[in-house]
Phi, psi and omega in degrees: 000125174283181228238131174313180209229309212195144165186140188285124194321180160299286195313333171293314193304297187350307195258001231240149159313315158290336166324270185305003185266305175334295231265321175289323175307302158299330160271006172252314205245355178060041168300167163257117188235089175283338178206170183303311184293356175263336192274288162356281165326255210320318192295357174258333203320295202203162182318285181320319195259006171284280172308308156305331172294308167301329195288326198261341171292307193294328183285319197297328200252032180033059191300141160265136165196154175331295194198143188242355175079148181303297199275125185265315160200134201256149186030082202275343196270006200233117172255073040257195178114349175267150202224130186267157190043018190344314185261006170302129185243174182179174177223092195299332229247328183283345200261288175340304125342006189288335200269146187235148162117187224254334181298165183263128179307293155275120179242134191222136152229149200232101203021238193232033167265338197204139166239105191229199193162156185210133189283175145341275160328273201320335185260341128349311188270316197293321200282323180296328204274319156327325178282317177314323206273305179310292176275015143296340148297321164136328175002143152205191190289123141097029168267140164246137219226122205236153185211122166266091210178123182308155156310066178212194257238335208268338186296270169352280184317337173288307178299288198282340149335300169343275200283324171318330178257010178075357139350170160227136189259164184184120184223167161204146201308170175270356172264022142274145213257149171353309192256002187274317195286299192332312189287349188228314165279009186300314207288320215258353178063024187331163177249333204220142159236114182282122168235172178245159180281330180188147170234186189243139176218150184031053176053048185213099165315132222209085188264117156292028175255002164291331189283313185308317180297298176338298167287333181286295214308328185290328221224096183309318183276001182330117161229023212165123176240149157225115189270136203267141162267160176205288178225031167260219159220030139065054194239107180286340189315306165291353182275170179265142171046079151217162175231163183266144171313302173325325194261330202260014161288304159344284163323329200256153182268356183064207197097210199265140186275127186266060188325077190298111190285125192216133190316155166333289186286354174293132176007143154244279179249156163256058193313198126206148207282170177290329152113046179291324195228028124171207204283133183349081169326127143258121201263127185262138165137142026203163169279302182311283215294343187283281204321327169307306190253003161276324168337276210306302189300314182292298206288287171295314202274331204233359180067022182272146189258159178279131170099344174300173189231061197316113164228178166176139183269093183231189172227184177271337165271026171218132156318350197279314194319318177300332202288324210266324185296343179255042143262034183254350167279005166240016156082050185253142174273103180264126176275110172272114142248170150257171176083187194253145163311348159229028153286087028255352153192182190299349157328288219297336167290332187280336163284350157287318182274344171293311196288329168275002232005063126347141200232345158211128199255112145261150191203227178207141154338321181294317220264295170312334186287321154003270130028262202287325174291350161255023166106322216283128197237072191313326165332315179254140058205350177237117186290125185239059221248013178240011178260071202317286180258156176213137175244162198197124190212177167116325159207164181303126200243116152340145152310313185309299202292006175284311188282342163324290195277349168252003128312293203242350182246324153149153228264359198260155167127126195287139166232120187259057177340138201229156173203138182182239209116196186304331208285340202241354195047034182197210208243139179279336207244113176209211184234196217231066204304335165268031192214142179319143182250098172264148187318146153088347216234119166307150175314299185203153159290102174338125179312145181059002152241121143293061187291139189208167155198136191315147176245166185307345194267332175102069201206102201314179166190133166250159192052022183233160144318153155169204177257118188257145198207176185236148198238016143275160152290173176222176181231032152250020176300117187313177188286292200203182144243186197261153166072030179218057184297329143252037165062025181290262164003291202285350176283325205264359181245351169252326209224030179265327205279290183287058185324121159081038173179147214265166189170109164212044125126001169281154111295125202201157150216147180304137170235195176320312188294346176088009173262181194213135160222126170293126137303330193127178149307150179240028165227229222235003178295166206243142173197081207265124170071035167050056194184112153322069200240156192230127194295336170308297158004286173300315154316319162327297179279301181284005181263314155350329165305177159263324201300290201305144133312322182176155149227177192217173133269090199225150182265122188247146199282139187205100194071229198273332205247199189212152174231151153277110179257153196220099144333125194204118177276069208267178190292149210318139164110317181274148177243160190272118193236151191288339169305278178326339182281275170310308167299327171286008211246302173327297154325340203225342167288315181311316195264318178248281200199154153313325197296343187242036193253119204289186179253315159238155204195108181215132200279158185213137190275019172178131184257138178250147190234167167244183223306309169304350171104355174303114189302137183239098160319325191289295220282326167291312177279022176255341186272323171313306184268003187085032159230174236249146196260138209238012181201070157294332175311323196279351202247136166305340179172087164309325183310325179309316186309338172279348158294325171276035198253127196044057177264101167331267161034308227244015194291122166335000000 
């Protein structure tokens, strides 16, 4: 067995939420927990110890609510279908709100242009007047209410306003292009739109409000707009119905908030998938299940303490943003940045954390590789001595990127690699604040899921490659997905391969240490610089040329990150010009993101499909890296596949 990377004083085990969630466990139910794998196990074991294991989660972490009911989890035997808590009324946005005072709720820094904070109160007072206004609008339970909007303190205020009236919230950053918002709140009808006027990305103001008319102009139930001044000049007058948040704060008299008790499983969120195979699944869910398992993961899994200082380098269009923000139910400061991460160099996060102490840096693999590859060494230049934990998702974080951070960033610090996602808005794989950090390897399987993992016969296997999946219920399973009113959908994207056990698309293995290493996806999503993005997006925006004919997409491994090479067949006679090149790369920055604008762009005279006529992404990219394409059969003209073979182009 090889020898940990890190391993936590007595005093940290000492000090740490789990310790003492351990120690409640043993004097209620008379586990014996001598280590994180004796808590585990029982939290999974079977329906009794499922149950008692949550019933000590909702007390330990102090959930507020009307009422929780007799019944912990009903028809416990049906995957999907089993339902926690059934009779539990609650309020999410009230168990967020608990903490009161002068202290700071919220701290934002928005690259190195704008510095805010908001107390206690003050994000109190803003979340009442907001809700007022909402609900002076017709806002009522089950309306959804949208946000086009930077990581910054007014999006909270919008999400819990929101979630107060028993709403469903739904956002996206705002450096998605016009038909990227379309495709997703197109789908969900919002009544009300939260926008920002501009924002700041590399030192550079970025106005969006041609986009914000745009996107309004699509979404017929739209009756309301309310615009964030930020880095514009906040002039609302050309959108239809729209107001500055600000004047529409104004208006409302504040006080006290009307905590709509709403069942457990009701709507939260609306989330959405990357949009691989046409447009962006929406995954709905629940107020109770999010709130049950981020309690659990920031307190037990991540050590946050009343009083910590919660961060993570996200946008409003990544789970994490749902994820960082309910660390204000465990009475935590949650740290807002924007912007780029390397504006005006890779300093400003770190120099973020000193100056605020932040007590847990969440970040990403792309961002640590970063790092190490231009040399940069916060360890000598930043007292980082309040900073505990450090987490890290978005991609499978490498071993070099272990020594990245107990090289150049410091060496006393839990690094926790994290791995779950949009489908669950939290995490299956995470980490263990009282237990050893071995290179390469996430820590532990998350408390109260059953996690395993499948070989293709539906067969555990440690130490093989396989699929990983969970084979209990959990009670962060979405609700449902929307617009799928018999559950079809939502049965074929989790539970079609494995019945009656949850599986969406990791490649993973168990290792010695009782630890997990993500390989990646195992279907066709794109993941470049560690962000998820889906190629139907990209089809969208480049069929849109007259030139092209089809194009097909893939992600290709390159070093350590992955790139989008993007394939394109055009109509007969033409050839692929460097023009032609910048325009699809232009399209696809406008319509989807910076973020899904290929790296290459190379023409082939033919996309091979199968029989049914479907473009098949695995078999190019597999061909691309040189692997054996293993269901030629399946395909209408296999033959197409040798363009894409040995293409100088594609040599590192």
């Amino acid at each position: 067995m090889t020898a940990p990377m890190w391993q936590p004083s007595r005093e940290r085990i000492e000090n740490a939420r789990l310790t003492a969630f351990m120690k409640q466990v043993e004097r209620d139910h008379g586990v014996a927990c001598r280590e994180y794998r004796d808590l585990w196990e029982w939290s999974r074991r079977d329906q009794a110890s499922m149950e008692k294991f949550w019933l000590s989660i909702w007390d330990f972490c102090g959930v507020i609510a009307e009422t929780r009911g007799e019944t912990v989890i009903q028809d416990f035997d049906k995957m999907p279908g089993a339902a926690f808590f059934p009779d539990a009324r609650l309020n999410f946005a009230q168990n967020l709100l608990r903490q009161r005072g002068a202290g700071d709720a919220v701290v934002f820094w928005g690259e190195d242009k704008v510095k805010r904070r908001l107390s206690h109160d003050e994000l109190y007072e803003r979340v009442a007047r907001v809700a007022q206004g909402l609900r002076e609008l017709g806002v009522k339970e089950g309306d959804r209410v949208a946000a086009y909007l930077p990581n910054m303190p007014e999006t909270i205020i919008a999400m819990l306003a929101t979630a107060s009236i028993g709403a469903i919230f739904s956002s996206c950053s705002p450096d998605f292009g016009v038909q990227g918002v379309l495709d997703r709140f197109g789908q969900i009808e919002p009544k009300v739109l939260f926008a920002v006027d501009a924002y700041h990305y590399n030192g550079k103001v970025r106005d969006v409000t041609a986009n914000v008319a745009a996107v309004a102009e699509q979404l017929p139930t739209l009756e309301k707009i309310l615009l964030v001044n930020y880095a514009g000049d906040g002039d609302a007058s050309a959108l239809a119905n729209a107001e500055r948040l600000d004047a529409f704060e104004a208006r409302q008299p504040g006080g006290g908030i009307e905590f709509a008790q709403m069942p457990f499983n009701h709507p939260l969120y609306i989330m959405f998938s990357s949009g691989t195979t046409g447009k962006p699944k929406c995954i709905v869910h629940g107020a109770g299940g999010t709130l049950l398992q981020h309690l659990k993961e920031h307190q037990l899994h991540t050590d946050v303490q009343p009083g910590d200082r919660a961060f993570y380098f996200t946008t409003c269009g990544w789970m994490m943003w749902n994820w960082i923000v309910s660390a204000l139910a465990a009475n935590a400061t949650v740290m807002l940045y924007d912007g780029s991460p390397f504006h005006p160099d890779w300093r400003i996060l770190f120099r973020y954390a000193e100056a605020e102490r932040i007590t847990m840096f969440g970040t990403s693999a792309k961002f640590i590789d970063t790092l190490g590859n231009q040399g940069a060494r916060p360890i000598d230049e930043f007292d980082l001595s309040s900073v505990r934990t450090m987490t890290s998702t978005g991609s499978p974080l490498l071993a070099e990127g272990f020594d990245v951070v107990y090289n150049n960033v410091k060496q006393d610090i839990c690094l926790s690699s994290i791995s779950g996602g949009t489908d669950i808005v939290s995490c299956f794989v995470l980490g263990n604040p009282i237990g050893p950090v071995y290179r390469g390897e996430i820590q532990v399987r998350g408390l109260g899921m059953d996690v395993d993992i499948f070989d293709d016969q539906g067969r555990s296997v440690r130490g093989e490659k396989g699929e990983l999946v969970c084979k209990k219920p959990f009670p962060c399973m979405p609700v449902r997905f929307w617009n799928d009113p018999g559950g079809e959908r939502f049965h074929n994207a989790y539970f079609a391969d494995y019945p009656g056990i949850w599986h969406h698309g990791d490649f993973a293995a168990l290792t010695e240490n009782d630890g997990i290493i993500i390989y990646g996806r195992s279907d066709a999503t794109l993941n470049p610089g560690g962000v998820r993005i889906g190629t139907a997006e990209i089809y969208r925006q480049v069929e849109k040329l007259e030139e092209i004919e089809e194009a097909i997409v893939i992600g290709q491994d390159v070093g350590d990150d992955q790139r989008v090479v993007l394939f394109v067949r055009l109509k007969n006679g033409l050839e692929l010009s460097d023009e032609l090149v910048d325009r699809i790369k232009q399209s696809i920055r406008k319509g989807a993101s910076p973020r899904h604008v290929p790296a290459k762009v190379l023409q082939v005279p033919d996309i091979p499909r199968t029989r049914s006529g479907k473009i098949v992404e695995l078999a190019v990219r597999d061909v691309v890296h040189g692997r054996q394409i293993k269901n030629k059969e399946a395909l209408a003209n296999p033959e197409a596949l040798d363009h894409f073979r040995d293409r100088p182009e594609l040599q590192a």
